[in-house]
C-alpha positions in Angstrom: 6.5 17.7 5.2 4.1 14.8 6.3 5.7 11.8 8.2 4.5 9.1 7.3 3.7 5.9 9.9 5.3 3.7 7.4 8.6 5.2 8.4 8.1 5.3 11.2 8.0 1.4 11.7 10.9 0.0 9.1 12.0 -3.1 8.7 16.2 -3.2 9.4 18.4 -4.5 11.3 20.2 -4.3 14.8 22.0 -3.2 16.8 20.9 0.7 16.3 18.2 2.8 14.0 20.8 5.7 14.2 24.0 3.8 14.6 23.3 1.0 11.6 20.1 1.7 9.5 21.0 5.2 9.2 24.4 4.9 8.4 23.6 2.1 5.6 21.0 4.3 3.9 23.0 7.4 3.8 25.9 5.3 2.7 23.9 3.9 0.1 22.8 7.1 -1.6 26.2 8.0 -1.4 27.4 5.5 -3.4 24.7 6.0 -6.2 25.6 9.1 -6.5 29.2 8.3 -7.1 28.1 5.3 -9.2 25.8 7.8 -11.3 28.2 10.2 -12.1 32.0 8.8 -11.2 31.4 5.1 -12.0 34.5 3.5 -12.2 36.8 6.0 -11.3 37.0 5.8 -7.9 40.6 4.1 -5.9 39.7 5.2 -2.1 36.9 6.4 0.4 37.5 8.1 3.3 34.1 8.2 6.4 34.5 10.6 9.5 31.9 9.9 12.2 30.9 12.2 14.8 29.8 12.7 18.1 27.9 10.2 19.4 28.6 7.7 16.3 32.2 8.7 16.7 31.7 7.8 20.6 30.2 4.5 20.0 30.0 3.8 16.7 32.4 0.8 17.1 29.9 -1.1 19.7 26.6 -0.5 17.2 28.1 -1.9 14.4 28.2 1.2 12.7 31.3 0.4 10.4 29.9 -2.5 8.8 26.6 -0.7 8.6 28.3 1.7 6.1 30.5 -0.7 4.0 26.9 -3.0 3.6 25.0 1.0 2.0 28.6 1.8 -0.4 27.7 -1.6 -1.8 23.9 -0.5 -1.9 22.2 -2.8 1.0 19.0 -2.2 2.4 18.8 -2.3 5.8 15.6 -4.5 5.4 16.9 -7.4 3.4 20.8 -7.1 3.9 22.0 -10.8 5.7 23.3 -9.5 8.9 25.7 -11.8 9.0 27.0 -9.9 5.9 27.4 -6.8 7.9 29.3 -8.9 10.8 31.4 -10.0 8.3 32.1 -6.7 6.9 33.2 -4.9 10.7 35.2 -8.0 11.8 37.2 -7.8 8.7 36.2 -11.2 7.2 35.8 -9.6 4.1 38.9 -8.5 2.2 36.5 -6.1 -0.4 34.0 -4.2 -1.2 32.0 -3.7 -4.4 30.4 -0.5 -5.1 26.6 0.0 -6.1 27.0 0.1 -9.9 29.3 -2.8 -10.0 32.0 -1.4 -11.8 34.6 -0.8 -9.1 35.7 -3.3 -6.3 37.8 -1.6 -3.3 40.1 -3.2 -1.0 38.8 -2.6 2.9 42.9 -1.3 2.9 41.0 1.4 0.7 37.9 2.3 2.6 39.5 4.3 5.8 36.5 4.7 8.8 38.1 7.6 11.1 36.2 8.0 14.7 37.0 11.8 15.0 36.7 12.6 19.0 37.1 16.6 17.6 34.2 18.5 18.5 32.4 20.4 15.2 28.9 22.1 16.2 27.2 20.4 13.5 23.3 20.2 13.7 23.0 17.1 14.8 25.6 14.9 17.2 25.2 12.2 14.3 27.4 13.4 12.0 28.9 11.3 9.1 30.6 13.1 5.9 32.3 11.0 3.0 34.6 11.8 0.7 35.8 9.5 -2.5 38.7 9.8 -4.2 40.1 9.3 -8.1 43.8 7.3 -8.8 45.1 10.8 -8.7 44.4 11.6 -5.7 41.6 14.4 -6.6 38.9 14.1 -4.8 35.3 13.0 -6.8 32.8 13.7 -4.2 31.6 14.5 -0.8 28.8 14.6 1.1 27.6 15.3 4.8 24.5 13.3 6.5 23.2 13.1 9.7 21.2 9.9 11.1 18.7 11.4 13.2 17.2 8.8 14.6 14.6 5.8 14.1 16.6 5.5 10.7 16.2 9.0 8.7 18.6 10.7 7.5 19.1 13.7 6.1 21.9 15.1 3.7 23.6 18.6 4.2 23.6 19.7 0.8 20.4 19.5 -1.7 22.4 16.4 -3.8 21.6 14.0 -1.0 18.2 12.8 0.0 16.1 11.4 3.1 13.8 8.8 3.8 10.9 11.4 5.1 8.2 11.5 3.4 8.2 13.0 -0.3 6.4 16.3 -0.1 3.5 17.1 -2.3 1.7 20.3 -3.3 -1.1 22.3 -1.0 1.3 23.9 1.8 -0.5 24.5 4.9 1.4 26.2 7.6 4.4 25.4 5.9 4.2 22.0 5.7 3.2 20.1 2.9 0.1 18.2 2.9 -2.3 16.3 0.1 -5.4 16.7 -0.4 -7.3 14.8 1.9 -5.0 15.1 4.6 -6.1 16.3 8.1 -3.5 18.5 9.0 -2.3 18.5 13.5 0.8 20.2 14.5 0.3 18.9 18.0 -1.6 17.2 19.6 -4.3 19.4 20.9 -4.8 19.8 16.8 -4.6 16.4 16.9 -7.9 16.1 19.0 -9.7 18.9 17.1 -9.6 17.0 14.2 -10.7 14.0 15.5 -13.5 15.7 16.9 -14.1 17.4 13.5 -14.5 14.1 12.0 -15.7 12.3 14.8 -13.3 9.4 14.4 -10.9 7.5 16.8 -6.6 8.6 16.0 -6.3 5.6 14.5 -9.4 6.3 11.8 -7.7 9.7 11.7 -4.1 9.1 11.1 -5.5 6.2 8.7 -7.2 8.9 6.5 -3.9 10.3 6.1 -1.6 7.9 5.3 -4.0 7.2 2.5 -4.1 10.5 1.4 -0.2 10.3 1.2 0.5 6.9 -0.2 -2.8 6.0 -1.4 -5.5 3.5 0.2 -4.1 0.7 1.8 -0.8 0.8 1.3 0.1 2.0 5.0 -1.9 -0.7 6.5 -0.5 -3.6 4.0 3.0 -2.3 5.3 1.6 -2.2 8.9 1.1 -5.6 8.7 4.0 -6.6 7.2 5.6 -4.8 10.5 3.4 -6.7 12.7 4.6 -10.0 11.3 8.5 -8.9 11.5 8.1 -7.7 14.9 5.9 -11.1 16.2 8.8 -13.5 14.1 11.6 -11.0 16.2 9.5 -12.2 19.5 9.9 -15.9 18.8 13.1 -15.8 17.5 14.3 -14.1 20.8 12.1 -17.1 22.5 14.1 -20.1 21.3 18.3 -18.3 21.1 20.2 -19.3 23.7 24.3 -18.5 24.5 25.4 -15.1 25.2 25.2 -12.2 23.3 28.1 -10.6 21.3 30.2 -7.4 22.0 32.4 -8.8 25.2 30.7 -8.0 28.3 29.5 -11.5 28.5 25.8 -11.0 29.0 23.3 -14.2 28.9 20.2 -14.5 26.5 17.0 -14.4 29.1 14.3 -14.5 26.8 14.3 -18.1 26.0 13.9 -19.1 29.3 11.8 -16.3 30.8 9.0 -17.2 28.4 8.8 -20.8 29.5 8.2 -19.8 33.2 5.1 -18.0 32.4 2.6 -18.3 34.9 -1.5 -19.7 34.2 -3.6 -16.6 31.6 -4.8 -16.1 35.0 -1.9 -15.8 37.3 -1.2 -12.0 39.1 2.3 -12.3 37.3 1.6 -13.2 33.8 1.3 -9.8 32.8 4.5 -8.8 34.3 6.3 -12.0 32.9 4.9 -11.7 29.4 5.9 -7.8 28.9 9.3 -8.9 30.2 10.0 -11.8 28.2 8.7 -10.0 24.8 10.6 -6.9 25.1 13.8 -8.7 26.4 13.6 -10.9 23.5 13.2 -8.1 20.7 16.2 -6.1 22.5 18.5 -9.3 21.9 17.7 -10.0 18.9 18.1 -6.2 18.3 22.2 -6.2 20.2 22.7 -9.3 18.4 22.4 -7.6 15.2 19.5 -9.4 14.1 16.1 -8.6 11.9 14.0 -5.7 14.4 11.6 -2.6 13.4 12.3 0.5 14.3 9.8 1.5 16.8 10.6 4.2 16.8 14.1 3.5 17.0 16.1 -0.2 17.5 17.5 1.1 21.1 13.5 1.3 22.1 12.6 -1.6 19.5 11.2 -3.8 22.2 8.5 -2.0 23.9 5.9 -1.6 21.1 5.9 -5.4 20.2 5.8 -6.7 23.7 2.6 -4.4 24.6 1.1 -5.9 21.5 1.7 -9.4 22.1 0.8 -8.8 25.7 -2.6 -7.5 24.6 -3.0 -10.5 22.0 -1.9 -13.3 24.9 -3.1 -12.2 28.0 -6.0 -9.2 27.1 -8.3 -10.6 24.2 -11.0 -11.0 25.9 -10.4 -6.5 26.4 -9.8 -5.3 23.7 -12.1 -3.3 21.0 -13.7 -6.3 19.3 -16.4 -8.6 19.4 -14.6 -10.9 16.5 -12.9 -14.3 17.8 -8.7 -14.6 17.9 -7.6 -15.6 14.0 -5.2 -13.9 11.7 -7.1 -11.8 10.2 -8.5 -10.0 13.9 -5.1 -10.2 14.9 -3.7 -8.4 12.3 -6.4 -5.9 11.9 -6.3 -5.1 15.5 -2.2 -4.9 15.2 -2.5 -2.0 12.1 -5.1 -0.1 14.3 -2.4 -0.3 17.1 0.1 0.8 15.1 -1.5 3.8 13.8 -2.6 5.5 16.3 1.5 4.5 17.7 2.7 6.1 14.8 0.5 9.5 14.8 1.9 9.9 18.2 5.2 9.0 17.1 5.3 11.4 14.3 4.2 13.8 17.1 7.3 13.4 18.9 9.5 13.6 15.7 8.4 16.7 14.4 8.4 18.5 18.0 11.3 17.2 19.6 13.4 13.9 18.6 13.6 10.2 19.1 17.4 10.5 19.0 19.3 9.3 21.8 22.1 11.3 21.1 20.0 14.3 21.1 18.0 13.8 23.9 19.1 11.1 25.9 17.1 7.7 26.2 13.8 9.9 27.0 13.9 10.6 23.5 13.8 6.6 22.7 12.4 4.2 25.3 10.1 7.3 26.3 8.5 7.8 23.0 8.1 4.0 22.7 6.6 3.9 25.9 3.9 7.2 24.8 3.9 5.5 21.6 2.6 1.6 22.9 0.1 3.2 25.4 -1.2 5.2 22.3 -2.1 2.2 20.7 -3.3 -0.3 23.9 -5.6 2.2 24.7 -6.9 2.9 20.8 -7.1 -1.2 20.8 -8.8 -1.2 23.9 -11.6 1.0 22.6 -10.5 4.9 24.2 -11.1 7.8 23.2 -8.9 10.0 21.4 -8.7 12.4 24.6 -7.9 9.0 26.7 -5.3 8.0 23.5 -3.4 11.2 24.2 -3.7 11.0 27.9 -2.2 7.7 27.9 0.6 8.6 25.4 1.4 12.1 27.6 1.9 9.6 31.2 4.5 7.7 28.9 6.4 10.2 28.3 6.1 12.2 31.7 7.4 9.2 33.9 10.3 8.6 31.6 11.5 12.4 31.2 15.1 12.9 32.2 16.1 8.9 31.1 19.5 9.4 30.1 21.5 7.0 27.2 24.7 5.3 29.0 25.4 2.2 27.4 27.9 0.1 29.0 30.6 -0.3 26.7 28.9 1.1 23.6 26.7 -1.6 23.1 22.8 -1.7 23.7 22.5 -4.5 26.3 23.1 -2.7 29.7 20.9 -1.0 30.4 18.8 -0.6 27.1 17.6 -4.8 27.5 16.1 -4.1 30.5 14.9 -0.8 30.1 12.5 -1.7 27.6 11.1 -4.5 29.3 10.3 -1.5 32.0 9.3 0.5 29.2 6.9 -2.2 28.2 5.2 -2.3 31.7 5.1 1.3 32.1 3.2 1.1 28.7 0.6 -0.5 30.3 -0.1 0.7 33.3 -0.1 4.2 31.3 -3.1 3.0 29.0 -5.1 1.4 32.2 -4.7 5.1 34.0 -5.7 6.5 30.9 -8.8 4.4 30.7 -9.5 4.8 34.4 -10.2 8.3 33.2 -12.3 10.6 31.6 -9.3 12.0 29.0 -9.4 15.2 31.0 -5.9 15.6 32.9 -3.5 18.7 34.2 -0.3 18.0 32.0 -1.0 18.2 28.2 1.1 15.6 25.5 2.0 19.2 24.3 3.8 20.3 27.3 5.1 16.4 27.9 6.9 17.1 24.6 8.2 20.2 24.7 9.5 19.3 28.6 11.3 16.2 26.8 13.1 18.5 24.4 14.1 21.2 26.8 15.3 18.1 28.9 17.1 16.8 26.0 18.8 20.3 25.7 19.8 21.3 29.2 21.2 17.5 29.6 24.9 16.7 29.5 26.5 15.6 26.2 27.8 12.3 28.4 24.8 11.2 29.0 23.6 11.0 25.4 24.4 8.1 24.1 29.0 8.9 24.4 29.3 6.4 27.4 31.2 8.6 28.6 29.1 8.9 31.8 26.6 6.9 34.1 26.2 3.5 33.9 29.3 3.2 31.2 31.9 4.8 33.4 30.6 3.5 36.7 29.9 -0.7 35.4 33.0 -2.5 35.2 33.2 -3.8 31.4 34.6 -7.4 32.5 
């Protein structure tokens, strides 16, 4: 089945893809299900979380998450202050999707189950509703496996991949039209085949899934959410939620930027951009997933970095207006997301699978991707770049202080963000030829993500979150 780049970037809401925008949409189709066929007859519902949402669930917001998808939110237009107001208790009730039957919160029991089941995947939610009697309705098993997708344990449910179509190719399957790569050495074939950049490539694609244009109008779109999430982050002030008492920096990091010209304005622009998303992002706030809301800040601040400090660099002889901009932003963000999809299919952008190499290092492969597509490489230097991103970030774990994603997932994608970088200008320094392959890169993450300790996968239970003080 053929990922599509416009799920890849969604539009939802902090703190976490897995943790919140998962949750909500498998909590949605949940409840129309149960509105479809039980509307009206249902007094309670009981949620078990697993693993890693189990572990910490309660700092990523992932209760409220799931009372917002029973009463049929989308994760991108849901008011987050809704959700807040849902986990803190300042609502009483919930309505289901439908309509037709309002529950108590008294009747809507969220269990963290520390138990271990060997389900297969660490995020693990099943639901079960109930009738007056006491007879159970319905249940259903999902798992939010990262950057927002879920998928149900029983053919009822559904997911948010993209819809399959007819013409199976090596079992997957693909539209007409569509240039099939399994990896990324098939990856460069067919760009070589069709003598076009990734971006051209992975463009041809989406519209052979979607239909012309409609990946690029949605690219934009994603562009403009993740440039209003930067500026937002640049005026909030205060501290950020969740009790460990951490200050806003964005606000006044991006007024001490230095001259276009100055040795640290690079530095200080990647910093304040991806600190910026990332609080926005722990605040609960509007984000895209790129890939996932943990890693949500290093995609937007290498953009915006190329746009303020690298115009005069990049792949384009047209002046700075919204148009350029944009168009420059979709051609970014495709060839992100065919490396993105890359990663997905070959070995996960889950933290709780792999650890935070699975998040801030595919954003990091993901942004150099696309600075170096931007800045004119090749599609052997587009994959050389993307392969450094993920090498220097392999064995990253996920130890959130407390549970929540501000130490050290703020500042580890302002890191991410300059690694980003300096991965596209090696890649450009070069010919495209190098030892490692983005093949090998990948698989090494996964077998990474396997061998590593289930307490450093996004549990705190081990790390940073034992080893910090949490006030």
């Amino acid at each position: 089945m053929a990922i599509s780049v416009v799920e890849m970037f969604s539009i939802g809401i902090g703190p976490s893809s897995s943790h919140t925008v998962g949750p909500m949409l498998g909590a949605a189709l949940f409840a129309r299900e149960l509105s479809d066929q039980h509307a009206g007859s249902v007094a309670r519902i009981e949620i078990d979380l697993f693993g890693s949402l189990s572990a910490t669930g309660r700092g990523h917001g992932t209760p409220g998450a799931i009372l917002a998808g029973l009463e049929g939110a989308e994760p991108k237009t849901v008011d987050p202050a809704h959700v807040r107001a849902l986990a803190d208790g300042s609502c009483q009730a919930i309505t289901l999707v439908g309509g037709t039957t309002t529950l108590p919160l008294d009747d809507v029991a969220v269990t963290f189950r520390t138990d271990r089941k060997e389900f297969r995947h660490p995020n693990t939610v099943e639901l079960r509703a109930f009738a007056p009697d006491g007879s159970e309705v319905l249940e259903r098993r999902f798992f939010s496996v990262g950057g927002g997708f879920v998928e149900f344990d029983n053919p009822a449910g559904s997911s948010n991949s993209a819809t399959s179509v007819e013409d199976t190719e090596g079992g997957h399957s693909h539209p007409a039209g569509f240039r099939s790569y399994g990896c990324a050495d098939d990856l460069l074939a067919a760009c070589e085949d069709a003598e076009c950049t990734v971006a051209e490539l992975v463009s041809g694609n989406e519209a052979a899934i979607s239909g012309e244009g409609i990946a690029e109008k949605h690219l934009v779109e994603v562009w403009h959410a993740m440039r209003d999430c930067i500026a937002a982050g640049f005026t909030e002030r205060g501290t950020l939620p969740g009790g460990l008492d951490v200050p806003r920096r964005a606000a006044a990091l991006s007024q001490q930027l230095g001259s276009v010209d100055s040795v640290t304005r690079t530095m200080d622009t990647l910093n304040a951009a991806a600190i910026a998303v990332n609080e926005e992002n722990a605040a609960g706030h509007r984000v895209v997933t790129a890939p996932t809301n943990g890693a949500a800040g290093i995609v937007p601040a290498v953009l915006h970095w190329a746009f303020e400090c690298a115009w005069k660099l990049l792949d384009t002889d047209e002046e700075r207006d919204e148009d350029t901009e944009s168009a420059l932003a979709v051609r970014f963000l495709l060839a992100a997301g065919g490396i993105g999809t890359l990663i997905k299919e070959r070995a996960s952008i889950s933290g709780a699978e792999l650890g935070c190499q699975g998040e801030v290092g595919s954003a990091c492969a993901m942004a150099a991707a696309g600075l170096t597509e931007i800045m004119g490489g090749t599609p052997a230097q587009v994959e050389n770049a993307a392969e450094i991103g993920i090498e220097h970030n392999l064995g990253l774990t996920c130890d959130p202080v407390g549970g929540l994603v501000q130490i050290p997932c703020i500042e580890r994608n302002a890191v991410g963000a300059v690694k980003a970088v300096n991965a596209s200008v090696l890649a450009l320094k070069g010919s495209g030829e190098h030892r490692v392959s983005l093949d090998t890169a990948i698989e090494t993450m996964r077998q990474t993500g396997l061998d590593m300790m289930d307490k450093y996968k996004e549990t705190s239970l081990g790390g940073l979150a034992v080893n910090v003080p949490e006030c």
